[in-house]
BALOBA-1460 file (C-alpha; in Angstrom, 3 decimals):
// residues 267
<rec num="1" residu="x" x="6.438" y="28.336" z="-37.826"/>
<rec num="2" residu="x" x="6.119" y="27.852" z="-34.036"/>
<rec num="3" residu="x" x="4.124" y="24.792" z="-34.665"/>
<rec num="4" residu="x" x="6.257" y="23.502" z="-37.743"/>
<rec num="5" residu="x" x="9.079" y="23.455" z="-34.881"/>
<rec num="6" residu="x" x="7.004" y="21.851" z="-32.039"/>
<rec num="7" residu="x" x="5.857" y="18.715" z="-34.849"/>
<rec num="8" residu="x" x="9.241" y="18.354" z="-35.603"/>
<rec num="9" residu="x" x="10.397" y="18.499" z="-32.039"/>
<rec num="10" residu="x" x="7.847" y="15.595" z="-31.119"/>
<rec num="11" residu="x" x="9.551" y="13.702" z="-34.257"/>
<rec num="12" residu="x" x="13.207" y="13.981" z="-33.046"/>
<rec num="13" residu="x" x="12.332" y="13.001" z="-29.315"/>
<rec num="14" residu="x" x="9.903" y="9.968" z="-30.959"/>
<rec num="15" residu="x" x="13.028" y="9.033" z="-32.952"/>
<rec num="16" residu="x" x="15.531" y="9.128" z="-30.197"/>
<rec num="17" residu="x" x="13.132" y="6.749" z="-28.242"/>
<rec num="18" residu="x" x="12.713" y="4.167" z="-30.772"/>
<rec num="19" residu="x" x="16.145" y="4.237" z="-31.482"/>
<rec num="20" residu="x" x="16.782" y="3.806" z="-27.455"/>
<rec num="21" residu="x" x="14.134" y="0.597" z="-27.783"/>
<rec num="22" residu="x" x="16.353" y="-0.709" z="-30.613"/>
<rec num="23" residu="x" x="19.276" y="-0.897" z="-28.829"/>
<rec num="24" residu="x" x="17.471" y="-3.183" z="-25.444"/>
<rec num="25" residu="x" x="15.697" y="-5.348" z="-28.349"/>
<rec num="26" residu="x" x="16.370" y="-9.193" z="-27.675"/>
<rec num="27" residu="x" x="16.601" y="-10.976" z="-31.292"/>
<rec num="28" residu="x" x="14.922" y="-14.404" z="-31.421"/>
<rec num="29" residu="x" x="15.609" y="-16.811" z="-33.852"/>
<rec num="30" residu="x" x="14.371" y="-17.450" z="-37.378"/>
<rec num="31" residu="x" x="13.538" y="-21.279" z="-36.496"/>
<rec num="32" residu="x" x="9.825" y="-22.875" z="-37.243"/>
<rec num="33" residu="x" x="10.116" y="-25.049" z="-34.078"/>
<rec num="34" residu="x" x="11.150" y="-21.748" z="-31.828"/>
<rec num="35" residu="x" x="8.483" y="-19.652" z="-33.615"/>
<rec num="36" residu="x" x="6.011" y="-22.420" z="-32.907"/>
<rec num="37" residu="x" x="7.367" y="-22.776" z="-29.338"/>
<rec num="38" residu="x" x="8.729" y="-19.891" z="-28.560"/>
<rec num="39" residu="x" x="6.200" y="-19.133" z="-25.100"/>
<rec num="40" residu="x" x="7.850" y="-22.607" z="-23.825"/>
<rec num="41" residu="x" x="11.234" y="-21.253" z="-24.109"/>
<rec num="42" residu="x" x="13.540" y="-19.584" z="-22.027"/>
<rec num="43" residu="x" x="16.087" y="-16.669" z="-23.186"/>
<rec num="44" residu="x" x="19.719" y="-18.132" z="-22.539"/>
<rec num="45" residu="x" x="21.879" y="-15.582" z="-24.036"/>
<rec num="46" residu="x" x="25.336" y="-17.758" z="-23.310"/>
<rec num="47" residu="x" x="28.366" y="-18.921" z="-24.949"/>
<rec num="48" residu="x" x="28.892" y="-23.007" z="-24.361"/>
<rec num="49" residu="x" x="32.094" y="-25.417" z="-25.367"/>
<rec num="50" residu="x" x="30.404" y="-29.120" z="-26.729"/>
<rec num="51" residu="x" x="31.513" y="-32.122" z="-24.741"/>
<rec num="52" residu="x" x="29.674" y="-34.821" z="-25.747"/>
<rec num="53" residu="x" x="29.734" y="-38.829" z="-25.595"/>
<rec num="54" residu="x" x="32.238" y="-40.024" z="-28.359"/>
<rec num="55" residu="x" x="33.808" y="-36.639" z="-29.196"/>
<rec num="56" residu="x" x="30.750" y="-34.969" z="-30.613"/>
<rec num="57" residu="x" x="27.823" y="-32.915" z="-30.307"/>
<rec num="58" residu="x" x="24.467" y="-33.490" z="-32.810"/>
<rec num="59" residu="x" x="22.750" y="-30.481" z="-34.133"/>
<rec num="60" residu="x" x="19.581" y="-31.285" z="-35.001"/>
<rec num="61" residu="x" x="16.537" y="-29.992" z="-36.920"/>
<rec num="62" residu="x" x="14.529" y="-29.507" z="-33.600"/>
<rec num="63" residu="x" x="13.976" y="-31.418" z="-29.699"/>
<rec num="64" residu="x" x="11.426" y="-32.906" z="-32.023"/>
<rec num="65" residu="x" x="13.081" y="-34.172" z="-34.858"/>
<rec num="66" residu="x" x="15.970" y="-36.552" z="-35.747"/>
<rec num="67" residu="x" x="17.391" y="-34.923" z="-39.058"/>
<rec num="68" residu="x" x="21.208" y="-34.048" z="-38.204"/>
<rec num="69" residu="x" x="22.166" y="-30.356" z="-39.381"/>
<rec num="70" residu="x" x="25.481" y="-30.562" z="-37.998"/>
<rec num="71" residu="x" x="27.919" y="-32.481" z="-35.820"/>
<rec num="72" residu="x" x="30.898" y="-30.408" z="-33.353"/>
<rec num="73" residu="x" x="33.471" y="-31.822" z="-32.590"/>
<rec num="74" residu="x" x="33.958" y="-31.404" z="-28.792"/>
<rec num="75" residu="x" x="35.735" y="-28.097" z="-27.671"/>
<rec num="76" residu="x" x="33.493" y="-26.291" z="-30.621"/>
<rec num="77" residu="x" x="31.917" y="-23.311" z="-28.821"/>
<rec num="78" residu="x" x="28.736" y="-22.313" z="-29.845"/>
<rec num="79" residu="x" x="26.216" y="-19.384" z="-28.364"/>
<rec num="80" residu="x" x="23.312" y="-20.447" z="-27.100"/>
<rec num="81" residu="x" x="20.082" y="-17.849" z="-27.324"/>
<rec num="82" residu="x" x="16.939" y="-19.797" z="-25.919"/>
<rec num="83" residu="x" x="16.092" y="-23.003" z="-24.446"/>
<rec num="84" residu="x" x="13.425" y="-25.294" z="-24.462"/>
<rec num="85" residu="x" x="12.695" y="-28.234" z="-22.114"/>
<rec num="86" residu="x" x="10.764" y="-31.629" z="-24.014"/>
<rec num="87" residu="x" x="8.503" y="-33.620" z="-21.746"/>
<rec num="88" residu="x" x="11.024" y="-35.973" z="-20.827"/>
<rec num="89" residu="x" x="12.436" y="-33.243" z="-19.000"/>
<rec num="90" residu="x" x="15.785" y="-33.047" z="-21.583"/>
<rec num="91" residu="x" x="16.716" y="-29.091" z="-22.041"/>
<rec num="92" residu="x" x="17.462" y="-28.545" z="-25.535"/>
<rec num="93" residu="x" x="19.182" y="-25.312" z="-26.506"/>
<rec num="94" residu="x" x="18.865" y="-23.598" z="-29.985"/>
<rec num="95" residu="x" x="22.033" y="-22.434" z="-32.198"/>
<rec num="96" residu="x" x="22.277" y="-20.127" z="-35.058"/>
<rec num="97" residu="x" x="25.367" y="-20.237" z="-36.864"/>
<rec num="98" residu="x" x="26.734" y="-20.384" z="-40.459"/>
<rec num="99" residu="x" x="23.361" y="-19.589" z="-41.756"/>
<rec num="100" residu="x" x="21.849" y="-22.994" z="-39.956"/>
<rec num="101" residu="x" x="20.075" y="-23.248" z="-36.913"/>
<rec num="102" residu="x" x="19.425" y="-26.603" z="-34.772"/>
<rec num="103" residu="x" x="19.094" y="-27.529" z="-31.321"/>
<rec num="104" residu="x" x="21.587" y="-29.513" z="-29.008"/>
<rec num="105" residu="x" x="20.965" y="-31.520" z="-25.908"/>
<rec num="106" residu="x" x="22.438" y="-29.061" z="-23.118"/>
<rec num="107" residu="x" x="23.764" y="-31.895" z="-21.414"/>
<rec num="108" residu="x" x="26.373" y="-32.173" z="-24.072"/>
<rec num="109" residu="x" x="26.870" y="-28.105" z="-23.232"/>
<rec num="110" residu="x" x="29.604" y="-27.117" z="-20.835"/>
<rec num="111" residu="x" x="29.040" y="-23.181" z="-19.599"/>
<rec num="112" residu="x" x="31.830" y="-21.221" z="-20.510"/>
<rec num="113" residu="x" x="32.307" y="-18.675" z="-17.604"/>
<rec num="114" residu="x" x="30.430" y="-15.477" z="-17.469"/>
<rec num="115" residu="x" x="28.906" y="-13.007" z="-15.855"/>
<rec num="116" residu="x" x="25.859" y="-15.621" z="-14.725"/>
<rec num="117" residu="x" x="28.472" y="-17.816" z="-13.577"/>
<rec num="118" residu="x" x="30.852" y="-15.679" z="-11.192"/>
<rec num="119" residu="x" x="27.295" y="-13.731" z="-9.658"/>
<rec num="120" residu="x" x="26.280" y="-18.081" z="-8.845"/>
<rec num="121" residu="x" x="29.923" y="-18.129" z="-7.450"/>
<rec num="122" residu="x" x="30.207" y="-15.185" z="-5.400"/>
<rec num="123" residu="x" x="26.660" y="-14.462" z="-4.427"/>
<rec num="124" residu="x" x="26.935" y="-14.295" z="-0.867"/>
<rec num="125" residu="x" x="29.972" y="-11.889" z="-1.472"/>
<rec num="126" residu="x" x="28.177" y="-9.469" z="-3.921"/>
<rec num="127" residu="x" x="26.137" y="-6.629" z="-2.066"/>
<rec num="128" residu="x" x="23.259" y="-4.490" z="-3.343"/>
<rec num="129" residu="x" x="24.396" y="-0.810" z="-3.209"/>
<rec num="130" residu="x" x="23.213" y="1.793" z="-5.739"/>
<rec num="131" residu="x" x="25.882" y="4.382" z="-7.084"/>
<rec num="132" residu="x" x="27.750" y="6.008" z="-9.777"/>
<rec num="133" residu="x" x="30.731" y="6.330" z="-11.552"/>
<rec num="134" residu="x" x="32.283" y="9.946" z="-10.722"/>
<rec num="135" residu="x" x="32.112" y="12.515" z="-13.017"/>
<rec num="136" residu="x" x="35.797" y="13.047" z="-12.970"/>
<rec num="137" residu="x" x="36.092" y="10.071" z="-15.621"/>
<rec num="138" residu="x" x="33.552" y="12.072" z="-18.048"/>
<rec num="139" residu="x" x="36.030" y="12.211" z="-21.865"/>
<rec num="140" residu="x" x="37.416" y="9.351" z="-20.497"/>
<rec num="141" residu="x" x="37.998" y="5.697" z="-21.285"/>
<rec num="142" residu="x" x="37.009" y="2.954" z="-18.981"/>
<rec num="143" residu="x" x="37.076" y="-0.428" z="-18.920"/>
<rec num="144" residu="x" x="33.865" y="-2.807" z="-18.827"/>
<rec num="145" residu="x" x="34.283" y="-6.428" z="-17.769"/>
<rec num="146" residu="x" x="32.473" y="-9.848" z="-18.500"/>
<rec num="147" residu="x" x="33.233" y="-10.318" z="-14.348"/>
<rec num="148" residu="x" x="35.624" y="-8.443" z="-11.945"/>
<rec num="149" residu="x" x="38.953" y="-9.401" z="-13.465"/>
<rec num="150" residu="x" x="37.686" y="-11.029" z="-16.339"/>
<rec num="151" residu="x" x="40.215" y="-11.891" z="-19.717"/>
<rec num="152" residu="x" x="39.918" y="-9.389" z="-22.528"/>
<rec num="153" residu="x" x="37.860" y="-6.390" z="-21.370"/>
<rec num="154" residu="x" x="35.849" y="-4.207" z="-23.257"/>
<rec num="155" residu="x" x="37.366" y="-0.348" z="-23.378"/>
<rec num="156" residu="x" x="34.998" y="2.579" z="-23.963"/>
<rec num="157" residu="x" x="34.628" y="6.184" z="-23.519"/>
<rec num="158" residu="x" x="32.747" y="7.687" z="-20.953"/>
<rec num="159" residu="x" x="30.123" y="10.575" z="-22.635"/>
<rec num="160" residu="x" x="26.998" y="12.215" z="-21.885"/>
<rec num="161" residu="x" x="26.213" y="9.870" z="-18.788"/>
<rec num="162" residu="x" x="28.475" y="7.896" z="-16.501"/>
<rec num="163" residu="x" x="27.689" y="4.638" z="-16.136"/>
<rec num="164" residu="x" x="25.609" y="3.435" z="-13.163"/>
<rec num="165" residu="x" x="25.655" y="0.338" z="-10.553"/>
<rec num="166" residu="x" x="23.304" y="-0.984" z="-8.366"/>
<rec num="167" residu="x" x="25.562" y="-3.831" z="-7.031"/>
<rec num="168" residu="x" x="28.944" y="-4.216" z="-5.541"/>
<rec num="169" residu="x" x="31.731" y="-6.503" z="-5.007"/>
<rec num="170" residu="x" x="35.438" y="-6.226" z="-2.932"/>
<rec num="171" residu="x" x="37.718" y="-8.995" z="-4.498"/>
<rec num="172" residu="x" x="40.904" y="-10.731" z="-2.829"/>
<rec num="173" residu="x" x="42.733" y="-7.302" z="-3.817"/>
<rec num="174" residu="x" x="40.691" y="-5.077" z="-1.889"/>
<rec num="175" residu="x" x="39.474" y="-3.341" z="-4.904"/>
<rec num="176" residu="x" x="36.054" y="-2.774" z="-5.238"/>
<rec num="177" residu="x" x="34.072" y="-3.547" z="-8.429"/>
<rec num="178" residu="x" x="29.920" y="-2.393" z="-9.576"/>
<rec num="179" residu="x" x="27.701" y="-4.094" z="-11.535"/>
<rec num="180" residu="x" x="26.501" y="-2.165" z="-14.362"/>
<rec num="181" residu="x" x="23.035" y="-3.410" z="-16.054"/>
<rec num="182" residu="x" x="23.344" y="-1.640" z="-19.462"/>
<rec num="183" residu="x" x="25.643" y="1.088" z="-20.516"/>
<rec num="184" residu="x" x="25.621" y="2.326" z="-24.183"/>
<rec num="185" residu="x" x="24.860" y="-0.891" z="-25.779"/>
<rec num="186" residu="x" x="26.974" y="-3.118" z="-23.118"/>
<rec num="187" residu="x" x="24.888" y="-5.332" z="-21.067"/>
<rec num="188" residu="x" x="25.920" y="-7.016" z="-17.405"/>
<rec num="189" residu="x" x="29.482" y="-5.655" z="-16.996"/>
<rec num="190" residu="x" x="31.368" y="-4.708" z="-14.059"/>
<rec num="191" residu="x" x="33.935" y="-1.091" z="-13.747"/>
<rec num="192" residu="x" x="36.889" y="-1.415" z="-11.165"/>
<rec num="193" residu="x" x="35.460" y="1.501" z="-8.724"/>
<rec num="194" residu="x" x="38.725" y="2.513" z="-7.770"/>
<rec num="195" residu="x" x="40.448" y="2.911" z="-11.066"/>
<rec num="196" residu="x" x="37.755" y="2.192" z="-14.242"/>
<rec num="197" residu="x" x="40.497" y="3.129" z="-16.015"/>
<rec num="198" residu="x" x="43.254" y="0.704" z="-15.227"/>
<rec num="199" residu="x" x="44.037" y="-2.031" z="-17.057"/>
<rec num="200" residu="x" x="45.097" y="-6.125" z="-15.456"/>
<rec num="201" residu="x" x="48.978" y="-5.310" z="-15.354"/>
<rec num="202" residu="x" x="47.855" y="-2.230" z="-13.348"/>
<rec num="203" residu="x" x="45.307" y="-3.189" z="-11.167"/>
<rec num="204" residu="x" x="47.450" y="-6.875" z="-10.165"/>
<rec num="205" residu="x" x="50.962" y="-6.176" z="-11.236"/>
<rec num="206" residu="x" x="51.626" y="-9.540" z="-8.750"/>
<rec num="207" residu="x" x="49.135" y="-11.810" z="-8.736"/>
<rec num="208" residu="x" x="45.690" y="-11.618" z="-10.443"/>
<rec num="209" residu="x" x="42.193" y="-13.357" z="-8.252"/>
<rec num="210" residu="x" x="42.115" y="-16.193" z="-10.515"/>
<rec num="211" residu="x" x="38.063" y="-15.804" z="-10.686"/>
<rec num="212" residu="x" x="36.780" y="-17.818" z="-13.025"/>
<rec num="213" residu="x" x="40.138" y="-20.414" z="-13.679"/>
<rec num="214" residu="x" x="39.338" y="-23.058" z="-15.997"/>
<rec num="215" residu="x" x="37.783" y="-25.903" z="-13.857"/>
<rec num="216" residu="x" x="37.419" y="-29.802" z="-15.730"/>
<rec num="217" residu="x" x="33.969" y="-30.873" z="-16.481"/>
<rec num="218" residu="x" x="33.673" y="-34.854" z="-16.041"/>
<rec num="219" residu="x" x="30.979" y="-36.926" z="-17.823"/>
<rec num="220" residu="x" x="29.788" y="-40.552" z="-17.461"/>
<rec num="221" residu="x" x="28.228" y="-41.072" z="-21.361"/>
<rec num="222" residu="x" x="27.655" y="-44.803" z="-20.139"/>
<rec num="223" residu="x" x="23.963" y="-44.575" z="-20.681"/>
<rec num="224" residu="x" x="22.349" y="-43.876" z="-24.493"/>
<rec num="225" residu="x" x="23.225" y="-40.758" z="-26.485"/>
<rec num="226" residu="x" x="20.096" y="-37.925" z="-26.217"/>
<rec num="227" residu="x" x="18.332" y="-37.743" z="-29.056"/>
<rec num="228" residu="x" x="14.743" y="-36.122" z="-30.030"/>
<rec num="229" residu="x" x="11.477" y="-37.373" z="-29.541"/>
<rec num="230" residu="x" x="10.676" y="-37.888" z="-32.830"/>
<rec num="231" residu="x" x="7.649" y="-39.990" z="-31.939"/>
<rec num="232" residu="x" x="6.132" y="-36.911" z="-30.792"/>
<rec num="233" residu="x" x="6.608" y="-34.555" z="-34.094"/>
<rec num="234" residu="x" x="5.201" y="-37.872" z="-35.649"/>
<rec num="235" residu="x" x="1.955" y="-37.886" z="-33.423"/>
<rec num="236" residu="x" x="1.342" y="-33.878" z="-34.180"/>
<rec num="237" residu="x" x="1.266" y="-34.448" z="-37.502"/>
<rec num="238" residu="x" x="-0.833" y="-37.582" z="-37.532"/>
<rec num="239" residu="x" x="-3.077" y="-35.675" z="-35.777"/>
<rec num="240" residu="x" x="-3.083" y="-32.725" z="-37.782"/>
<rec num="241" residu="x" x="-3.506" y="-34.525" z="-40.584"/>
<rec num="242" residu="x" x="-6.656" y="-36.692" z="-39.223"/>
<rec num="243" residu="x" x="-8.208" y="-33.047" z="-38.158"/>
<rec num="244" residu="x" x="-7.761" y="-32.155" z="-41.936"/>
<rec num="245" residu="x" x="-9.353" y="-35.197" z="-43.374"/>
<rec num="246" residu="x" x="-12.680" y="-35.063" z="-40.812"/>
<rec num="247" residu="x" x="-13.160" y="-31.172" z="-41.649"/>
<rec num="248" residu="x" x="-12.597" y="-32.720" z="-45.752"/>
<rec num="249" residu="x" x="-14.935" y="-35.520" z="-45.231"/>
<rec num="250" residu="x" x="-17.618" y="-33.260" z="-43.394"/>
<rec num="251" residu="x" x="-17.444" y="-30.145" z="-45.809"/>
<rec num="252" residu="x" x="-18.167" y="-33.242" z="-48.586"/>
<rec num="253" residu="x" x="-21.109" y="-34.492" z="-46.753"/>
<rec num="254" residu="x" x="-22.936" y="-31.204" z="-46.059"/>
<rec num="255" residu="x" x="-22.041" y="-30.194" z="-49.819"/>
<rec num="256" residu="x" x="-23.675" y="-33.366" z="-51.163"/>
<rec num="257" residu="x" x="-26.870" y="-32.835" z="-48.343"/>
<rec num="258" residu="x" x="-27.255" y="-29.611" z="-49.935"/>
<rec num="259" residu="x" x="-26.910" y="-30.887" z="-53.367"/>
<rec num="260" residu="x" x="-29.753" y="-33.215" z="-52.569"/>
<rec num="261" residu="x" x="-31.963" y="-31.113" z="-51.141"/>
<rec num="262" residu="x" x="-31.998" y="-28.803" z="-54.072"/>
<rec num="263" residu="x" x="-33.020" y="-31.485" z="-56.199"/>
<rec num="264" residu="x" x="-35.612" y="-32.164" z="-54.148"/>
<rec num="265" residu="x" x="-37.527" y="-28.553" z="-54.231"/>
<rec num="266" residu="x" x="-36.866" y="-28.435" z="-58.009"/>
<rec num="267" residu="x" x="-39.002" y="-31.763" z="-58.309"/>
């Protein structure tokens, strides 16, 4: 019996671990041209709004290949998961949405603000400092933001663990914010310290930071619209398909050598 318990106490803890790996997996995308390229790609994980040269954005096949899968209109937002630079230098960035996936020049991309924008922002103003939320807000809900006084924040209760922070900011308000890596399934967020559980009308009842305002994005699309190297797809496959026909031609040859030589020791 002892033992019966012990076996099944290694199979809880084992399943509580994988189930912990789950929840920090990173999905990739179910594209031929990432799978074959995915080591020359870089996880994005961002939302962008298309502004491209004569109201649109492309979505095509792959950086690779010139079959459209879809055209935005500009303003369309789309989330971006990897990117992948062509040797021209062009970064193109992969989209899954609607069942298709396709790839969009980035330069047609406009970053929607985030958490990776505001920490570009205010990096000189954001200080490493390891800490955690106090207990007192254990049963509690709390607020997690996309950036210190962010639009729309996420609300959660507090259980088990508080949340952590390893970084800290003070805004125009005095109030001081912490960085929070990963909390239950929430990833790069930031808790007011002094009141996790306030809401905007409570923590600026007069006037809110205005991080992160809206700022216009200007574009000169005088040049030719980005489009893939299709040349290069092209030459792959030529030479694929000249590897195919030399191992054809060769396998032929030693079959007929062989063929002949049999002949041979049967005269």
């Amino acid at each position: 019996m002892r033992k019966l318990i012990c076996v099944l106490g290694a199979v809880i803890c084992f399943m509580s671990c994988a189930v912990s790996a789950l929840a920090d997996v990173i999905w990739v995308p179910e594209d031929s041209f990432y799978v074959e390229h995915a080591s020359e790609c870089t996880y994005e994980g961002r939302t962008y709004t298309a502004n491209g040269p004569d109201g649109v954005v492309i979505l095509y096949a792959s950086p690779q290949s010139s079959q459209k899968i879809d055209t935005w209109e500009n303003g369309h937002t789309a989330y971006i998961s990897f990117i992948y630079k062509d040797k021209r230098g062009t970064l193109w960035g992969i989209c899954e949405e609607d069942h298709k996936s396709g790839w969009v020049p980035m330069e047609y991309m406009d970053e929607i603000y985030d958490n990776v924008s505001f920490a570009r922002e205010y990096e000189s103003e954001i200080q490493e400092q390891d800490g955690a939320l106090d207990g007192q807000y254990m049963g509690k809900d709390i607020y997690l933001w996309e950036y210190p006084a962010s639009p729309d924040p996420s609300v959660m209760t507090v259980s088990d663990n508080v949340p952590e922070y390893y970084r800290v900011y003070e805004d125009s308000a005095g109030h001081s914010w912490g960085y929070v890596g990963y909390y239950y399934g929430y990833r790069d967020k930031w808790i007011c310290l002094d009141a996790p559980d306030a809401g905007m009308d409570v923590l600026y009842p007069d006037t809110a930071p205005g991080i992160g305002e809206t700022r216009p994005v200007e574009k000169d699309f005088t040049g030719e619209r980005i489009v893939p190297e299709e040349g290069q797809g092209n030459a792959v496959a030529l030479a694929a398909g000249m590897v195919l026909l030399v191992v054809a031609i060769t396998a032929g040859l030693l079959f007929a050598l062989k063929q002949k030589g049999r002949q041979k020791s049967q005269q």
